[in-house]
C-alpha positions as CSV (number, residue, x, y, z in Angstrom):
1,X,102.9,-88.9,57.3
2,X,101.6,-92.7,56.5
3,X,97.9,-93.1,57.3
4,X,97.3,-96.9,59.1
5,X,93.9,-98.3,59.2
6,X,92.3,-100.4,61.9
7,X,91.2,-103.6,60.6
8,X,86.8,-101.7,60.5
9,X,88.8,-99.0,58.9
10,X,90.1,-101.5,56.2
11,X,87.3,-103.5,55.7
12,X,84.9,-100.7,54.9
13,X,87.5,-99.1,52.6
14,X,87.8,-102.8,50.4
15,X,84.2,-103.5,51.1
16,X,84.2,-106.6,52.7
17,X,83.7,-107.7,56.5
18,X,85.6,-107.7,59.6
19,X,85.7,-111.0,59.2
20,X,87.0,-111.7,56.3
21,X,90.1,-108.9,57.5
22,X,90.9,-111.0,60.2
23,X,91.1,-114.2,58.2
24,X,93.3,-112.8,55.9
25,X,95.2,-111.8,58.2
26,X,95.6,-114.8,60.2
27,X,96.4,-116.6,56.7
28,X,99.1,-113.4,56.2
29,X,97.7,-112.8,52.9
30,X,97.6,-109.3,54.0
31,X,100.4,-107.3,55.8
32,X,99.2,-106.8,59.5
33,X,101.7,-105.1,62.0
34,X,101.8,-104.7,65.3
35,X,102.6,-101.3,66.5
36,X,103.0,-101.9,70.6
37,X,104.9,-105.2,71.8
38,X,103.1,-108.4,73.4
39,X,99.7,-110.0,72.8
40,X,97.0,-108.0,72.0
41,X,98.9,-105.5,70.5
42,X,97.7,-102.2,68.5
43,X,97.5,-103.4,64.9
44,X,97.1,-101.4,61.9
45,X,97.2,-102.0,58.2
46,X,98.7,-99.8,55.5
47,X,96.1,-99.3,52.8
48,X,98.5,-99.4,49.9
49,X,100.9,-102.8,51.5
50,X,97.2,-104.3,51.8
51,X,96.3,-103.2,48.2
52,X,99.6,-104.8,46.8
53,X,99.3,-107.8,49.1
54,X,96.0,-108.5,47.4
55,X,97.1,-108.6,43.9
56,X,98.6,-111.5,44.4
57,X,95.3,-113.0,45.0
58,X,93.1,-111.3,42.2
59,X,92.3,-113.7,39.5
60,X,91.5,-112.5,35.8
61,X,88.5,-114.6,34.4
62,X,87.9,-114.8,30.6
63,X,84.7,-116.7,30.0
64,X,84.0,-118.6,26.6
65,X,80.5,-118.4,24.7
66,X,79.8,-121.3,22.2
67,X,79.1,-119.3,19.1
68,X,75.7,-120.3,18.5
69,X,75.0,-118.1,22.6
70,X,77.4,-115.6,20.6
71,X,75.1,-115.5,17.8
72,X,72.0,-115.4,19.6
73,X,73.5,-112.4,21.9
74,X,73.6,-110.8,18.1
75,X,70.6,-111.0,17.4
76,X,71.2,-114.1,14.9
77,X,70.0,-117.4,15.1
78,X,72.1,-120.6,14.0
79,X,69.5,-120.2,11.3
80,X,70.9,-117.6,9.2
81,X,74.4,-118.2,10.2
């Protein structure tokens, strides 16, 4: 059977705050449903809808070192290159 998470549940598995689980859900950027009818309903997350919701979001970043930082980070200075 599918474990659901309440939204403390999911921030402390993701490491973030309650906060920030409430914001994205309100943005929908993660998958939040209800699971009784009307306002205030029970909500619960599934960890992996929430884990494949946030790739969307995850950004790769590639950083570029002038060579002469490179060089330094080698030991070299711009001396003996």
């Amino acid at each position: 059977m599918k474990r659901y998470h309440t939204a403390a549940q999911e921030a402390e598995r993701l490491g973030v705050s309650l906060r920030t689980i409430r914001t994205w859900q309100a943005q929908r950027r993660i998958p939040s449903p209800r699971l009784s009818p009307g306002r205030g309903g029970i909500i619960r997350f599934d960890p992996e809808a929430v884990d494949e919701a946030l790739t969307k979001f995850t950004v790769s970043v590639e950083v570029a070192v002038p060579a002469e930082h490179a060089a330094q980070a080698d030991g070299r200075t711009s001396q003996s290159l």
